[in-house]
N, CA, C and O atoms as a printed pandas DataFrame, in Angstrom:
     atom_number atom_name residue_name chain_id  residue_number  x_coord  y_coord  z_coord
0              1         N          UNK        A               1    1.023   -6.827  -31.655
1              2        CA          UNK        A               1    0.376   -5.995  -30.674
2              3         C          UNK        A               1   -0.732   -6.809  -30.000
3              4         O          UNK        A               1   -1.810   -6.891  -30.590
4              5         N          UNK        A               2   -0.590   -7.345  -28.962
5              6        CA          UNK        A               2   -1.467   -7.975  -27.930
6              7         C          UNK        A               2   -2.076   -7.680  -26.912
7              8         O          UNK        A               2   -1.461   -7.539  -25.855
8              9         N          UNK        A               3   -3.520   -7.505  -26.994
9             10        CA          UNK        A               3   -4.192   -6.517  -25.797
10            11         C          UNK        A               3   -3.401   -6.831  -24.112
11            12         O          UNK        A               3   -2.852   -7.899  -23.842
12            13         N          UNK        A               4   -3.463   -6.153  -23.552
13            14        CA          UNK        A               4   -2.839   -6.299  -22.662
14            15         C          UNK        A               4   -3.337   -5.170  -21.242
15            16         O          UNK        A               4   -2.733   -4.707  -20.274
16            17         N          UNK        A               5   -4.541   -5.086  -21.690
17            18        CA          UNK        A               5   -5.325   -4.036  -20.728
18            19         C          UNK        A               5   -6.946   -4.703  -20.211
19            20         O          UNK        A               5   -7.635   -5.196  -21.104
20            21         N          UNK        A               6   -7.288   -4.695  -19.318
21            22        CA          UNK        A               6   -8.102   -6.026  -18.347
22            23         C          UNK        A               6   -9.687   -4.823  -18.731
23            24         O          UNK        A               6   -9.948   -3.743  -19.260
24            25         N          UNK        A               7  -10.237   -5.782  -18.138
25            26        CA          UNK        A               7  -11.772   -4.476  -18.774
26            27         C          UNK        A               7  -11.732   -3.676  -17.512
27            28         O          UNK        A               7  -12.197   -2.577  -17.812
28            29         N          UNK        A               8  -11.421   -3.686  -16.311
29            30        CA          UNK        A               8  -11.597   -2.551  -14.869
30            31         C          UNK        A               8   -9.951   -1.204  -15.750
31            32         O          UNK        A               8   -9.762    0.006  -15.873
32            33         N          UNK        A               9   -9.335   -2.306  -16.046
33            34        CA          UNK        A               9   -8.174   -1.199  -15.892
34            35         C          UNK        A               9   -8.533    0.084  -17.471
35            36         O          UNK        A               9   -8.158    1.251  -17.580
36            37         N          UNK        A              10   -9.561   -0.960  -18.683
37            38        CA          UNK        A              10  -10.203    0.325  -19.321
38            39         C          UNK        A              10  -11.425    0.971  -19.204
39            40         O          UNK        A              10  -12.074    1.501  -20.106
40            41         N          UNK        A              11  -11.686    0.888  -18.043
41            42        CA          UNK        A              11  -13.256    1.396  -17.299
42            43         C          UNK        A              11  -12.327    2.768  -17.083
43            44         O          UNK        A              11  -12.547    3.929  -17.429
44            45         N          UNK        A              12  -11.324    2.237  -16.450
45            46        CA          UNK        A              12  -10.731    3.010  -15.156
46            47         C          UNK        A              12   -9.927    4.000  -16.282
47            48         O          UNK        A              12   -9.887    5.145  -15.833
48            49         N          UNK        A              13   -9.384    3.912  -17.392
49            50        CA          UNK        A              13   -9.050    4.781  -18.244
50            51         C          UNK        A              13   -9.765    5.820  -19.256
51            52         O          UNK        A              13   -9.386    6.809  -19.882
52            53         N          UNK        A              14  -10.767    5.243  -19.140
53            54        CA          UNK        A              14  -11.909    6.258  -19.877
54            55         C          UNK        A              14  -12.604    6.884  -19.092
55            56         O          UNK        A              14  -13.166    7.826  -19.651
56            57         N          UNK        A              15  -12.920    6.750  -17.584
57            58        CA          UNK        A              15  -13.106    7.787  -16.562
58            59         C          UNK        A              15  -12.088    8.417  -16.697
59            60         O          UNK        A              15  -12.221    9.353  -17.484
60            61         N          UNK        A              16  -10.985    8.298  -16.209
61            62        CA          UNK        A              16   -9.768    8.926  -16.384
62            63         C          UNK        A              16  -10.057   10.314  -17.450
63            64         O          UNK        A              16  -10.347   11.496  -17.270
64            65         N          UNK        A              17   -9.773    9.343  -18.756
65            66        CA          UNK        A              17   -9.564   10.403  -19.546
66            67         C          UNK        A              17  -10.701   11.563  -20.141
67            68         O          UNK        A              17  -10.443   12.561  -20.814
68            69         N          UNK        A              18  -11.988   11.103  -19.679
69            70        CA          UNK        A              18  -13.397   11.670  -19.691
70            71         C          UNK        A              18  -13.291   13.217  -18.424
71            72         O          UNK        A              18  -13.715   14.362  -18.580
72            73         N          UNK        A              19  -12.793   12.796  -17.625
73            74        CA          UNK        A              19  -12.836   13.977  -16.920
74            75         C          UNK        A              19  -11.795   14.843  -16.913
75            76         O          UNK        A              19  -11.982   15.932  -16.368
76            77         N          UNK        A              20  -10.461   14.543  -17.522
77            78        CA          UNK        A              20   -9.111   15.063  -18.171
78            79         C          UNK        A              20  -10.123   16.182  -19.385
79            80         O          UNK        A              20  -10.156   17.406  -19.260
80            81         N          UNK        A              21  -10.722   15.561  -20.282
81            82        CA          UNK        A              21  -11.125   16.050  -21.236
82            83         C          UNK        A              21  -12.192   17.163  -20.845
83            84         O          UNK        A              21  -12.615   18.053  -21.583
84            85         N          UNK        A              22  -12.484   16.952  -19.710
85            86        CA          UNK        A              22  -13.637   17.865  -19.164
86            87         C          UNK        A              22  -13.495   18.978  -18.726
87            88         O          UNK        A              22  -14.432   19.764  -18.584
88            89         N          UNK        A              23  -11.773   19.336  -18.315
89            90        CA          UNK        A              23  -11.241   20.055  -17.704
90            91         C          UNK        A              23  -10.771   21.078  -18.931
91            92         O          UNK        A              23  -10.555   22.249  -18.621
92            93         N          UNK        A              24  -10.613   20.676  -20.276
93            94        CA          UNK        A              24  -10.751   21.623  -21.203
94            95         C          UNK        A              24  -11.891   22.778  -20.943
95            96         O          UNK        A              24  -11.471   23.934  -20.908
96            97         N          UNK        A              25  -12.819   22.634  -20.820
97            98        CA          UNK        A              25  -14.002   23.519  -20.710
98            99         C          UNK        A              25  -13.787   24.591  -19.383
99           100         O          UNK        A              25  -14.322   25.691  -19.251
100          101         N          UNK        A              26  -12.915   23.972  -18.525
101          102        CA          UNK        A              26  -13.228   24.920  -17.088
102          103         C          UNK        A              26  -11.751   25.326  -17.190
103          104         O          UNK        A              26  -11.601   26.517  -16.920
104          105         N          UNK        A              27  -10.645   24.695  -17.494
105          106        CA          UNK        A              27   -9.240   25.781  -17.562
106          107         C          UNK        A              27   -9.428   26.686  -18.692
107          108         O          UNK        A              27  -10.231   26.509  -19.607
108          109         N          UNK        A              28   -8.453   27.882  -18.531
109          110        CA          UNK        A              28   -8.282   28.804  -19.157
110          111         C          UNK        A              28   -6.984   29.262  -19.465
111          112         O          UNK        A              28   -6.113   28.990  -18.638
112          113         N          UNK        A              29   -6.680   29.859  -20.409
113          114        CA          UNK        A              29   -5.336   29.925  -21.063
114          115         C          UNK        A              29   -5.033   28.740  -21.865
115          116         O          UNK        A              29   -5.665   27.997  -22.616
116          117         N          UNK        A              30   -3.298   28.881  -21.236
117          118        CA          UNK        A              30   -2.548   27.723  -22.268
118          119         C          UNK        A              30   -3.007   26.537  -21.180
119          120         O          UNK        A              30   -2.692   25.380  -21.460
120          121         N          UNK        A              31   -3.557   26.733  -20.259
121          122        CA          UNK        A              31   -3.471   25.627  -19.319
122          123         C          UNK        A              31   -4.578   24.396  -19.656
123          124         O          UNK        A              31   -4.633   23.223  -19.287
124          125         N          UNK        A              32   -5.298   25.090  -20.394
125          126        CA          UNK        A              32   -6.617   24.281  -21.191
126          127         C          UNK        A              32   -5.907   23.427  -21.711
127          128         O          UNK        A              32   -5.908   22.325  -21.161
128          129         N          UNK        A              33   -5.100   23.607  -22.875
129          130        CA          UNK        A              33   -4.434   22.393  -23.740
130          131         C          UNK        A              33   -3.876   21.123  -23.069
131          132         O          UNK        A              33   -3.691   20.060  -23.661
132          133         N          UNK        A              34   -3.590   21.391  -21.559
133          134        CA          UNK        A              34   -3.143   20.077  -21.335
134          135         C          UNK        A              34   -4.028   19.031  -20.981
135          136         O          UNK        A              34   -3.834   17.856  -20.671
136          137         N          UNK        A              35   -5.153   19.799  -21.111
137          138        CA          UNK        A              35   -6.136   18.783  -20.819
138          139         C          UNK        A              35   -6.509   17.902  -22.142
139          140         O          UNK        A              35   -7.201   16.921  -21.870
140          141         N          UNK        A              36   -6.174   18.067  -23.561
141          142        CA          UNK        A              36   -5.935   17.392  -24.258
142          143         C          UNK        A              36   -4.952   16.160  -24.389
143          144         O          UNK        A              36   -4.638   15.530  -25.398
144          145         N          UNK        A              37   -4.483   15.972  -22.829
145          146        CA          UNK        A              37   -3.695   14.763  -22.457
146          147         C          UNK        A              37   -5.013   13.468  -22.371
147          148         O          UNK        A              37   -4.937   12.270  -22.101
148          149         N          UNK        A              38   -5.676   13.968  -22.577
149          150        CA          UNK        A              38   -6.679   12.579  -21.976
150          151         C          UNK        A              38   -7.059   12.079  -22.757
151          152         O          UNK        A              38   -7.738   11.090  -22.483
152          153         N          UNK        A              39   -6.886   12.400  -24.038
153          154        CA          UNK        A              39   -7.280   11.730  -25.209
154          155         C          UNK        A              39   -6.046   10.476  -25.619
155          156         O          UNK        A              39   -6.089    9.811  -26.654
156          157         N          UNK        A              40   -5.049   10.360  -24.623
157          158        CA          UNK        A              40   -4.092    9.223  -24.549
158          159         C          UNK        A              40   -4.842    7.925  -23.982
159          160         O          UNK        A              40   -5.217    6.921  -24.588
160          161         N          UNK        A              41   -4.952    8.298  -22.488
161          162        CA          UNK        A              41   -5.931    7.238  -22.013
162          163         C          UNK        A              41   -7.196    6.403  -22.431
163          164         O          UNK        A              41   -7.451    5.240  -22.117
164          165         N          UNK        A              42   -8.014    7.363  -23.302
165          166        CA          UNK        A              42   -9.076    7.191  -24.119
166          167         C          UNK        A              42   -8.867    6.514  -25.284
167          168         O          UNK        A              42   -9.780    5.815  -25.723
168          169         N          UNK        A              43   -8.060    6.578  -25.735
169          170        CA          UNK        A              43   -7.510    5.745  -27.077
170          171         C          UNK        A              43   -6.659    4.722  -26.653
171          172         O          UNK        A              43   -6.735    3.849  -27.517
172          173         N          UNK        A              44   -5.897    4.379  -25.780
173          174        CA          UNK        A              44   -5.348    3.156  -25.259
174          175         C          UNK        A              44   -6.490    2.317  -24.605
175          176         O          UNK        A              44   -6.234    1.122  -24.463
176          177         N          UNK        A              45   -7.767    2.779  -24.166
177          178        CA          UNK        A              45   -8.664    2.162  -23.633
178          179         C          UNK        A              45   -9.563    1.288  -24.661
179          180         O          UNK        A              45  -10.077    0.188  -24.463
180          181         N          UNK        A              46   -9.603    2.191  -25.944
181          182        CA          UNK        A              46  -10.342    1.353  -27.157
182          183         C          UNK        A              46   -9.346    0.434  -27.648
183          184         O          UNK        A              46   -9.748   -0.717  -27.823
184          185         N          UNK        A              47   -8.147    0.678  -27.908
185          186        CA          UNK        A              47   -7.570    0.005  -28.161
186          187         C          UNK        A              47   -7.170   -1.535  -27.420
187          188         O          UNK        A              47   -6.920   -2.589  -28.005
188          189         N          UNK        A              48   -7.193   -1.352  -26.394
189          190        CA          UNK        A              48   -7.042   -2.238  -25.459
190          191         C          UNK        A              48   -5.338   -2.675  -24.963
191          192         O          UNK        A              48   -4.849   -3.517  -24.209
192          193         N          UNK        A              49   -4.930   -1.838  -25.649
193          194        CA          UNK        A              49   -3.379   -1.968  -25.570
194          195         C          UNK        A              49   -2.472   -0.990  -25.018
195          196         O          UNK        A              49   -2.470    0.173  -25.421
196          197         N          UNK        A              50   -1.701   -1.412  -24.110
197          198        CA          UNK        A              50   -0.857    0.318  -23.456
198          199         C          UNK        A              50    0.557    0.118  -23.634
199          200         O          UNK        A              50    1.220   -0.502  -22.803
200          201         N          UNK        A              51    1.173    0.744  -24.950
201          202        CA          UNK        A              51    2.479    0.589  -24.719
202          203         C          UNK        A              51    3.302    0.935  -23.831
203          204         O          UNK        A              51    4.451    0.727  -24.219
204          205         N          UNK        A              52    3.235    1.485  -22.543
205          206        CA          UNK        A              52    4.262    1.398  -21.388
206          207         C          UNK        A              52    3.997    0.215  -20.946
207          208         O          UNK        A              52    4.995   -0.131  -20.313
208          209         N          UNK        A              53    3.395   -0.419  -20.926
209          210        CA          UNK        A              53    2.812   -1.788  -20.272
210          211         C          UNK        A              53    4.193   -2.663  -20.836
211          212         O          UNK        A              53    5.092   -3.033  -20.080
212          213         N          UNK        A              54    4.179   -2.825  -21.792
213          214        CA          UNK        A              54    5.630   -3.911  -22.581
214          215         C          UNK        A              54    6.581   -3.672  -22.565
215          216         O          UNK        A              54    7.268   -4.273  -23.392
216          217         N          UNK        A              55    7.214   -2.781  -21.760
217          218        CA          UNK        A              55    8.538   -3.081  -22.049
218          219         C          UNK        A              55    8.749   -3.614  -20.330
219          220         O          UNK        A              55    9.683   -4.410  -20.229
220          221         N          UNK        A              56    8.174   -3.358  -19.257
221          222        CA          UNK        A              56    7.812   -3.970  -18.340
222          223         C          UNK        A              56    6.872   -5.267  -17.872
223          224         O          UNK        A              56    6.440   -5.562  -16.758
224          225         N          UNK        A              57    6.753   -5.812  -18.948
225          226        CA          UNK        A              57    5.650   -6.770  -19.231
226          227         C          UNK        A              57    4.677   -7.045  -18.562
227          228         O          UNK        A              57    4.492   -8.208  -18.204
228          229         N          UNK        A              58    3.779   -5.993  -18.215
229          230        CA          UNK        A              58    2.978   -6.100  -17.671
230          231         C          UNK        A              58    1.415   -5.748  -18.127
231          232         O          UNK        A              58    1.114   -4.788  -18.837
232          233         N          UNK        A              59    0.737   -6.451  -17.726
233          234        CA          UNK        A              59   -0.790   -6.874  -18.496
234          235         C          UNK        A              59   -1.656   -7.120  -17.589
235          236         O          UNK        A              59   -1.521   -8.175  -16.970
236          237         N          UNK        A              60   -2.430   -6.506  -17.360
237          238        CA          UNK        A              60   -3.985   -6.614  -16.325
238          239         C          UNK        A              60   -4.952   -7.385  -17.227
239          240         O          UNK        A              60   -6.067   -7.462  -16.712
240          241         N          UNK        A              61   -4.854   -7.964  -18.390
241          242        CA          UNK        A              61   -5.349   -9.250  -19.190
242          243         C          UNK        A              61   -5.890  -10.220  -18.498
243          244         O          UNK        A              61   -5.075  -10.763  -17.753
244          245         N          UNK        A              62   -7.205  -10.750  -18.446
245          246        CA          UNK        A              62   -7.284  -12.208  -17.642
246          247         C          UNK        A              62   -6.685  -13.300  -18.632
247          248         O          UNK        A              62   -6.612  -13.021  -19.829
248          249         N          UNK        A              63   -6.260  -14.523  -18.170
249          250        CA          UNK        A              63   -5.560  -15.534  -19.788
250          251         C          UNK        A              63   -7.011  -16.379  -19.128
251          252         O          UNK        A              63   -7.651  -16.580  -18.096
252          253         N          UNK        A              64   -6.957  -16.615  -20.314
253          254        CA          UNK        A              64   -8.391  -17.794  -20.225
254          255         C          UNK        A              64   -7.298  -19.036  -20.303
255          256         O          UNK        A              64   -6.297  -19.094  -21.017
256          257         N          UNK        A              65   -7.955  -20.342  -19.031
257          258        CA          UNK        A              65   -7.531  -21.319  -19.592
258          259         C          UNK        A              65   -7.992  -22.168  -20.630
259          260         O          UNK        A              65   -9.181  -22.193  -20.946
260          261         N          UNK        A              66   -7.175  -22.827  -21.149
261          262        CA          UNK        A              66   -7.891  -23.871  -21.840
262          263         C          UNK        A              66   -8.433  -25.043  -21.726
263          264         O          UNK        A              66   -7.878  -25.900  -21.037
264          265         N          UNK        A              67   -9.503  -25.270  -22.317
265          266        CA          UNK        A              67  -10.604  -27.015  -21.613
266          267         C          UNK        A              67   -9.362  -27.967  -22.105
267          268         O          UNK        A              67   -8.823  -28.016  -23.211
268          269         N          UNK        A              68   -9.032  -28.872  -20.642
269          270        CA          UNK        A              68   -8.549  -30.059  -21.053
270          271         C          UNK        A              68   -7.886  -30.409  -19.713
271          272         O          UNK        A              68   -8.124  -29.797  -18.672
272          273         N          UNK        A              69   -7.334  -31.080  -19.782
273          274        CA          UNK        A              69   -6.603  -32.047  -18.643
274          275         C          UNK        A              69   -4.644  -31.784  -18.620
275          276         O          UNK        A              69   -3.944  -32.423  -17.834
């Protein structure tokens, strides 16, 4: 498991999922619960890893180069 999530793209997921989560408080009914979707984004953001990302191989990762010639 190799991070594969850039630091804007987990800025940009924990806003995300911060105001997903916020929306618990102001929906009502069953419609509240889906706002417990945002706790996906929020945990792929600590993690630093997004499994839809791999099977498309794709990674907002910077690669550091390495010192040398």
């Amino acid at each position: 498991m190799q991070a594969n999530l850039g630091s804007t793209d987990r800025v940009i997921r924990v806003i995300l999922s911060l105001i997903l989560l916020g929306m618990f408080f102001v929906l009502e009914g069953q419609w509240r619960w889906l706002a417990l979707l945002g706790l996906v984004p929020l945990l792929t953001a600590f993690a630093g890893w997004c499994p839809l990302y791999v099977p498309f191989g794709l990674s907002t990762r910077r690669r550091h180069r390495k010192a040398g010639f």
